[in-house]
C-alpha positions in Angstrom: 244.6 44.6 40.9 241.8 47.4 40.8 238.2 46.5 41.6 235.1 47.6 42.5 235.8 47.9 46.4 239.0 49.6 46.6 239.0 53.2 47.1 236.6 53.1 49.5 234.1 52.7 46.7 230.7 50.7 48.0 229.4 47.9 45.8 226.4 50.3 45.1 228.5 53.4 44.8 228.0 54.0 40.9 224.5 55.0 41.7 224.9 58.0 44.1 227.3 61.5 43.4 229.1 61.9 46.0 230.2 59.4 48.9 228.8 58.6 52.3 229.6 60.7 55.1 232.5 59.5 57.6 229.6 60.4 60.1 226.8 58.0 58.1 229.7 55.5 57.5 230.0 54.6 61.1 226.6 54.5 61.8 225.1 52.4 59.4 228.0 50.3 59.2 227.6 46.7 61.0 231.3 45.0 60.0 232.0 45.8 64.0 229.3 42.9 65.4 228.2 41.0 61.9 231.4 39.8 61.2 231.0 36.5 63.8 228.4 35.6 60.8 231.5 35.0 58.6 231.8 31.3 59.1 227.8 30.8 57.8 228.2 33.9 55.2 231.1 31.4 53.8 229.4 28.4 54.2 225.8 30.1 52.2 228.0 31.6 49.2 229.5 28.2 48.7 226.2 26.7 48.6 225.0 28.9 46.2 227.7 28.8 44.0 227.3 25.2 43.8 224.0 25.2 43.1 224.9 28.2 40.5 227.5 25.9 38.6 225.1 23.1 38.9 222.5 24.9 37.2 225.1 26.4 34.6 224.3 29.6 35.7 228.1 30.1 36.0 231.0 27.8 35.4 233.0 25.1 37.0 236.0 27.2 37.1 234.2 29.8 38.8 233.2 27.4 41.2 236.5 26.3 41.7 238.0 29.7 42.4 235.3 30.5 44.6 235.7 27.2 47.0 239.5 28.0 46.8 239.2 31.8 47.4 237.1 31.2 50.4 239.1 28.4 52.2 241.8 31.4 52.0 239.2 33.3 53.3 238.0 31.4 56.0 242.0 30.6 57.0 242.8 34.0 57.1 239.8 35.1 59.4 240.6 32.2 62.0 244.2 33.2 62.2 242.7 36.3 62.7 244.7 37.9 60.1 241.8 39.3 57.8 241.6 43.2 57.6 237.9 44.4 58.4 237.3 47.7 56.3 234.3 49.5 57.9 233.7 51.2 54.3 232.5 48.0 53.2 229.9 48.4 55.1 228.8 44.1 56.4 230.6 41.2 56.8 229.4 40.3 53.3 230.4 43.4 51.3 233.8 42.1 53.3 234.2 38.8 52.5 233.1 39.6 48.6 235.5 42.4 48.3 238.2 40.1 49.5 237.6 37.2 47.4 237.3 39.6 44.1 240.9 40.2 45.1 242.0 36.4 45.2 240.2 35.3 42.0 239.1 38.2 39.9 236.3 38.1 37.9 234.8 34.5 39.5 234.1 36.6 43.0 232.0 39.2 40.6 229.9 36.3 39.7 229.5 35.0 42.8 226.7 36.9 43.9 224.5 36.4 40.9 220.7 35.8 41.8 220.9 36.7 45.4 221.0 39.9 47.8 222.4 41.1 50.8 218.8 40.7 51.8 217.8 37.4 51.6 222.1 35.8 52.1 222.1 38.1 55.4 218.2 36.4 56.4 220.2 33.0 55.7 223.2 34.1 57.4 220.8 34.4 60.9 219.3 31.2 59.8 222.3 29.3 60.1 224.6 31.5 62.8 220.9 31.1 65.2 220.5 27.2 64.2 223.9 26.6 65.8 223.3 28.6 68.8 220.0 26.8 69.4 221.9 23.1 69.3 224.8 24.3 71.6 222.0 25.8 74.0 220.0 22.9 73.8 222.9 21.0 74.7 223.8 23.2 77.6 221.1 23.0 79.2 221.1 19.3 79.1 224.3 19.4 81.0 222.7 21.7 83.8 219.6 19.0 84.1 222.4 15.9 84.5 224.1 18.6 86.8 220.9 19.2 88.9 219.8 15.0 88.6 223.0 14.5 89.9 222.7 16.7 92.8 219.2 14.9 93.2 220.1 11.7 93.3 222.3 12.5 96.3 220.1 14.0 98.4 216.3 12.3 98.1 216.3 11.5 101.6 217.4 15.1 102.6 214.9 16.5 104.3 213.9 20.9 103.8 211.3 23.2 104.3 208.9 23.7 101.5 207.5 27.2 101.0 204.6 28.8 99.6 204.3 32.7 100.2 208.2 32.2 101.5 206.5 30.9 104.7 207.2 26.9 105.9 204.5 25.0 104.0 205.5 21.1 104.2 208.4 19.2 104.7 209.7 18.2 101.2 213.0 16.1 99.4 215.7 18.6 98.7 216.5 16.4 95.7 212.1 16.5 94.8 212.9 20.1 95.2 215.9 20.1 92.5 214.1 18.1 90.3 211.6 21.0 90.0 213.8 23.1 87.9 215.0 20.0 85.9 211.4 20.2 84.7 211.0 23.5 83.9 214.7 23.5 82.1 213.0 20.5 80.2 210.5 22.9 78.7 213.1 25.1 77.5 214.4 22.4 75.5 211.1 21.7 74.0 210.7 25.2 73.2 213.7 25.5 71.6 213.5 22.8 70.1 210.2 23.8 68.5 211.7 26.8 67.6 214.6 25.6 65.8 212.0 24.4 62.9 211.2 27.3 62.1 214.9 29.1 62.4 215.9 26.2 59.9 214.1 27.3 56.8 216.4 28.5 53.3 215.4 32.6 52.6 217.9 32.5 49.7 216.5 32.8 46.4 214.3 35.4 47.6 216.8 37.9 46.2 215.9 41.5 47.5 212.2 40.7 47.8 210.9 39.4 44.6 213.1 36.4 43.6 215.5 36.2 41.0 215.1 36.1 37.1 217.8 33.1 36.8 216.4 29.5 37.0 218.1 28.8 40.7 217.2 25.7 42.6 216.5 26.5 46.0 215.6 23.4 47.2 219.1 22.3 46.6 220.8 25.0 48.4 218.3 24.0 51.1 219.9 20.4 51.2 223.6 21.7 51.2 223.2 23.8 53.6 220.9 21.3 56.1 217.6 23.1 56.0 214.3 21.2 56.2 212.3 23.9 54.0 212.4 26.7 51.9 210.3 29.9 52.8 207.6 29.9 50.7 207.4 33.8 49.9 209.9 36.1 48.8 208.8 39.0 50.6 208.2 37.1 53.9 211.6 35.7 53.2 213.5 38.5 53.5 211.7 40.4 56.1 210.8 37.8 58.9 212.6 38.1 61.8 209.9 36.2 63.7 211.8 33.2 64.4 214.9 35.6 66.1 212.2 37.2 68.5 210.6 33.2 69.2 214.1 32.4 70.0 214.7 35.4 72.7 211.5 34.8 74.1 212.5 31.3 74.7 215.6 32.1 75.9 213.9 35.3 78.1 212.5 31.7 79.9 215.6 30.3 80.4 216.8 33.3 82.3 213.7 33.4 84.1 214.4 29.5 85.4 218.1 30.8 85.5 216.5 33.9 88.1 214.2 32.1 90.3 216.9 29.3 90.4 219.5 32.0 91.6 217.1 33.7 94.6 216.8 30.6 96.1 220.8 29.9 95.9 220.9 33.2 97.8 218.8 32.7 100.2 219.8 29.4 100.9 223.7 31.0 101.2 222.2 33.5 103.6 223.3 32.8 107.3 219.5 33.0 107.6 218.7 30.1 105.8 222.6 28.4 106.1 221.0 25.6 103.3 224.1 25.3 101.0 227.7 26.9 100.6 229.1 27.9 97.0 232.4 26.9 95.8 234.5 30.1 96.7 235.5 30.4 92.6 231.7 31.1 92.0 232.1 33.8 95.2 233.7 37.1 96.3 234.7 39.2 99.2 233.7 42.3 100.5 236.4 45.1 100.2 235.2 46.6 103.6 233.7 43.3 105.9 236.1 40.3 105.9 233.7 37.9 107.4 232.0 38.4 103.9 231.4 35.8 100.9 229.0 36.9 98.2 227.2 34.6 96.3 228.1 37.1 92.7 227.4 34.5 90.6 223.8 34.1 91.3 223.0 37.5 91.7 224.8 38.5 88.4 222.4 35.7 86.4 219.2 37.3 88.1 220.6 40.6 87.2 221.1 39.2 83.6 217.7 38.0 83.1 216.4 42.0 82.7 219.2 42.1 80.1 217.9 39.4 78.1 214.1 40.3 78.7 215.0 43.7 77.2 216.7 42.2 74.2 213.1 40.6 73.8 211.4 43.9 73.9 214.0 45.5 71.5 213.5 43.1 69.1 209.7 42.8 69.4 209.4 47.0 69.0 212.1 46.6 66.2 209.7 44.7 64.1 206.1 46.9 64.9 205.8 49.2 62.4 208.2 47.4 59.6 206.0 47.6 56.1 207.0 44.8 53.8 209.8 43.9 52.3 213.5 44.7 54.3 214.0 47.9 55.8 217.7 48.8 57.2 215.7 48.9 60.9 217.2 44.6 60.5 220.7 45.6 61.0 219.7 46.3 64.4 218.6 43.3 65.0 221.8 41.3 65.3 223.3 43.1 68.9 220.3 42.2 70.8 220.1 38.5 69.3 223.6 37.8 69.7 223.9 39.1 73.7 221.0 37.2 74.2 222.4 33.8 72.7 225.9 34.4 74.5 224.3 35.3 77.3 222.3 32.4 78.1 225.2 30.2 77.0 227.6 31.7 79.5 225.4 31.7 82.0 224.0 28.1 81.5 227.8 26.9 81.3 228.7 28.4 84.7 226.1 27.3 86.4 226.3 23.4 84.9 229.9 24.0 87.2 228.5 25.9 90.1 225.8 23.1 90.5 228.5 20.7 90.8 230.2 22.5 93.6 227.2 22.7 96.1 227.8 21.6 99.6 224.7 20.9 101.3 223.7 21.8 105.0 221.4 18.8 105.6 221.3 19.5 109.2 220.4 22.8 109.2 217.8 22.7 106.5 216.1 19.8 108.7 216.1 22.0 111.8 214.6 24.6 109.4 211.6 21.9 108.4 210.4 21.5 111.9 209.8 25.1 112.3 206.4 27.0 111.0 204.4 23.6 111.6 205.0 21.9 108.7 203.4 18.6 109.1 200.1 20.3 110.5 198.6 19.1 106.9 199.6 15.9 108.0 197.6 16.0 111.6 194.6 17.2 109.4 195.1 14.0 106.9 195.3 11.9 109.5 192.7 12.8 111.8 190.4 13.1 107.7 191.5 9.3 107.4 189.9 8.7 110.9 186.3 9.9 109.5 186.4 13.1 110.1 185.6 16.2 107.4 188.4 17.6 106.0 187.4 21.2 107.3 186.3 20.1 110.8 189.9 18.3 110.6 191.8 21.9 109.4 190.0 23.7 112.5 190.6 20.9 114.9 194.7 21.0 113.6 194.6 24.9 113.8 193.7 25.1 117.6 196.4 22.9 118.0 199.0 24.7 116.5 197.8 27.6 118.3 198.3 25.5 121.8 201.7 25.0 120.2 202.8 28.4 119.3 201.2 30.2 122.7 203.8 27.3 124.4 206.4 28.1 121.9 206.8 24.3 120.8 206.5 22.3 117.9 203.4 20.2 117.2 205.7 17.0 117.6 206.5 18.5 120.9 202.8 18.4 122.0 202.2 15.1 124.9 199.8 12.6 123.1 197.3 13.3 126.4 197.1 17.0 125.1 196.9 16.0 121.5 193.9 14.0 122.4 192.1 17.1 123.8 191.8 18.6 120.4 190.1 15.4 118.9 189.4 11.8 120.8 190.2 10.2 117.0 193.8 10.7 117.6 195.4 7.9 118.5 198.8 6.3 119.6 199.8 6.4 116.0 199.2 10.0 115.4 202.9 11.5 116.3 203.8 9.7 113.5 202.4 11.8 111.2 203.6 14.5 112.9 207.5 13.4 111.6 209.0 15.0 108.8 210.1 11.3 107.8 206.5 10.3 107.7 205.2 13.5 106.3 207.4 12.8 103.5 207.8 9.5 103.0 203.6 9.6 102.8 203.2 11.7 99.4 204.2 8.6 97.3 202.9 9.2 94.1 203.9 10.0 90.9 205.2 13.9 91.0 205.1 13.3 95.0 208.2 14.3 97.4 208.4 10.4 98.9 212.5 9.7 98.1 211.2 6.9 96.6 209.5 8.9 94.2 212.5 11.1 93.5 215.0 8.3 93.1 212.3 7.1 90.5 212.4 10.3 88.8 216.3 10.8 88.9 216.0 7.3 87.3 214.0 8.9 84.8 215.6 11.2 84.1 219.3 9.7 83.5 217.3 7.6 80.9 215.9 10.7 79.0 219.1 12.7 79.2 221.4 9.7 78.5 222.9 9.4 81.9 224.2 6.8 83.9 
C-alpha cells in the first residue's frame, strides 16, 4: 500500500522542493531517544480518537481501527520488533506512519485537531507523571531502608560534627534519621510538582487551538489529568514543569551526595564507622589491601551530572519567544538522564543501605575524642547558677588542662575538676558520659534514643511500615 510516509517522504514534505539533507536528517531527527515516549504517544492518540468519535468528529469505525492498529502497534514495539525509520523524523511521525499502514485511511484521520506540538507537550506530561510516582516511591523505600537502619542502632553512640571537627556525642540512628527528613522533602517537592506536570496541553493544536469542536476536558479525564492548560500558546511552549522537576531531583542528588561523603568517610580506615557490602565495592588493580567504596563516590560524581541537566534545561528555555521553537527537542536527553538517573541511583542505594555493617565500637571510641561532652560540663555547671558564658570559660580552661595532659575530660580526678569551679559536684562526671550527654537532649528533634525510637515509630506510621 502506498502512503504518505514511504519513500522517505515527511508528513510535511509536499511543502518544500527538494528533500532534507542526510546531514540535517540526523541532526534534527529525535526517533533515537523519543521513542521510550511510545507507550504515552499511544495511550494520548487513543484518547483523542475517542474523544474525536465521541464528538463525531470522525467515526466509530475509525475508532475501531485506530484502537486495533495501535494494540498491533504497541505489541510489536514490546517484542521489540517495530522498525524505527530515522526519516520519520519522532516517535510520532513513527508510530502514525505505521498505523496508516495497518488501517488505511482511519490513521490519516487520526491526527485531526492536534499537532506534533501540543501531542509531544502531552507526551512529556504523561512519560514525566510516571517517572515522578516511581521516584516518589523510591525514595520511600530508601527512608524505610534508612528507619530500618535507625531503629537498630538508637542507642549507638558517634561523634557528631560541625566544621568536620567532634561537636557532641549523638544516636547514629538520630543521625540517620537526618537524611530521612530531608528525603521527606523531596517527596513533598515532587509531589508538589507533579500538579503541575499533570495538566492536558492537547487541544492547543500548534499554538492557537483547533477549528473542530474538541472536548478537552474529556481527553483530560481519559487520560488521568486533573486540568487542562488554560492557554494555547502557554500549552505548547511550557517546559516549566520539566525544569521544576530536575531542580527537584538536582535535590535528591544533593541528599544522595552529602549522604555518600559521609559513607566514605565513615569506610575510611580513618574513621573505620561502617563496612559496605563487597557487591556495592571494588578493588584496586595495583594495592590488594584495597576496597573502594565506588558506589558512593559514583552517586556524588552523578549529582554534577544531574545539576547540569538543570542548567541545560534552564538556558534551553531563556531566550524562547512564544509559541514552540524546535530548541524543545532538546529538551528530552537531559530530562530523561536526569529521571533514570535518580531512579538508579535511589534503587541501589535502598540495597546498599540494607547491607551496612556498623562499627559501634569504633565510632564510640571516636565520640570521646575532641571533648565532646564539654557542652555538657558548661550545662551543668549553667544549671548550678552560673552564667552560661562564665560556664563556657570555666569548661574551656578545663579542656585545656585536659589537652596539655593529653586526657579526656572524663579522665580529669573530680579534686582537679573542682579547681576550675567549687559548683561542681560529685554528680558532675556524669555529665561528662557520652550516655548522659545523650540520653539528656530528650526532646522532640533531640538525639536521646528515646527520642529516636519515637521518631522511627513515626516514621513506620507515615511510610506504612511495620
Amino acid at each position: 500500500m502506498h502512503d504518505q510516509f514511504e519513500h522517505k517522504q515527511q508528513a510535511w514534505s509536499a511543502r518544500f522542493s527538494e528533500p532534507v539533507s542526510a546531514l540535517v536528517q540526523r541532526y534534527t531527527a529525535s526517533v533515537g531517544f523519543d521513542k521510550r515516549l511510545a507507550p504515552f504517544d499511544i495511550a494520548g492518540s487513543i484518547a483523542h480518537a475517542t474523544m474525536l468519535a465521541e464528538r463525531g468528529i470522525i467515526g466509530g469505525d475509525d475508532l475501531a481501527a485506530i484502537e486495533r492498529g495501535m494494540a498491533q502497534i504497541r505489541a510489536d514495539i514490546d517484542a521489540g520488533r517495530f522498525d524505527w525509520k530515522l526519516e520519520l523524523e519522532d516517535v510520532h511521525l513513527n508510530i502514525e506512519a505505521r498505523l496508516t499502514q495497518l488501517i488505511g485511511d482511519a490513521g490519516k484521520r487520526l491526527h485531526t485537531g492536534r499537532s506534533r506540538n501540543d501531542q509531544v507537550a502531552t507526551d512529556i506530561r504523561l512519560w514525566l507523571r510516571d517517572a515522578v510516582d516511581q521516584t516518589i516511591a523510591q525514595l520511600q523505600a530508601l527512608q524505610r531502608a534508612l528507619v530500618a537502619l535507625a531503629s537498630d542502632h538508637a542507642d549507638t553512640l558517634m561523634p557528631g560534627f560541625t566544621h568536620l571537627q567532634v561537636a557532641q556525642p549523638v544516636s547514629f540512628g538520630h543521625h540517620l534519621l537526618a537524611y530521612v527528613e530531608m528525603f521527606a522533602r523531596d517527596v513533598e517537592r515532587l509531589r508538589d510538582c507533579r500538579k503541575r506536570v499533570n495538566r492536558l496541553p492537547l487541544g492547543a493544536a500548534a499554538l492557537a487551538g483547533t477549528t473542530f469542536p474538541i472536548d478537552r476536558v474529556r481527553v483530560a479525564q481519559l487520560l488521568g489529568f486533573d486540568d487542562v492548560c488554560q492557554n494555547s500558546l502557554d500549552a505548547v511552549s511550557d517546559r516549566d514543569f520539566a525544569i521544576e522537576f530536575n531542580a527537584a531531583a538536582a535535590l535528591v542528588m544533593i541528599h544522595v551526595s552529602r549522604m555518600s561523603e559521609e559513607l566514605v568517610l565513615w569506610m575510611s580506615p580513618a574513621f573505620g564507622f561502617i563496612d559496605l557490602a563487597d557487591r556495592f565495592c571494588t578493588g584496586s588493580s595495583i594495592m590488594p589491601q584495597k576496597k573502594n567504596p565506588d558506589v558512593p563516590e559514583l552517586a556524588r560524581g552523578k549529582t554534577g551530572r544531574v545539576a547540569g541537566h538543570l542548567t541545560s534545561l534552564l538556558m534551553l528555555m531563556k531566550g524562547q519567544p512564544l509559541a514552540y521553537n524546535k530548541d524543545n527537542q532538546e529538551d528530552k536527553e537531559p530530562l530523561f538522564d536526569t529521571a533514570d538517573t535518580v531512579l538508579d541511583t535511589l534503587r541501589i542505594f535502598t540495597d546498599m543501605v540494607g547491607g551496612i555493617r556498623v562499627k559501634a565500637e569504633a565510632m564510640e571510641r571516636s565520640a570521646l575524642q575532641g571533648y565532646s561532652t564539654a557542652t555538657d560540663l558548661a550545662d551543668y555547671l549553667v544549671k548550678k547558677g552560673l552564667p552560661f558564658r562564665d560556664a563556657h570559660e570555666t569548661v574551656a580552661r578545663a579542656v585545656r588542662f585536659a589537652v596539655e595532659r593529653g586526657v579526656g575530660l572524663e579522665d580529669i580526678a573530680l579534686a582537679d575538676l573542682r579547681g576550675f569551679s567549687a559548683l561542681i559536684g560529685d554528680d558532675a562526671p556524669q555529665a561528662l558520659r557520652l550516655q548522659g550527654s545523650v540520653a539528656a537532649r530528650d526532646h522532640v528533634g533531640g538525639t536521646a534514643p528515646g527520642q529516636v525510637r519515637a521518631q522511627v515509630a513515626r516514621w513506620r506510621d507515615l511510610l506504612g511500615t511495620e
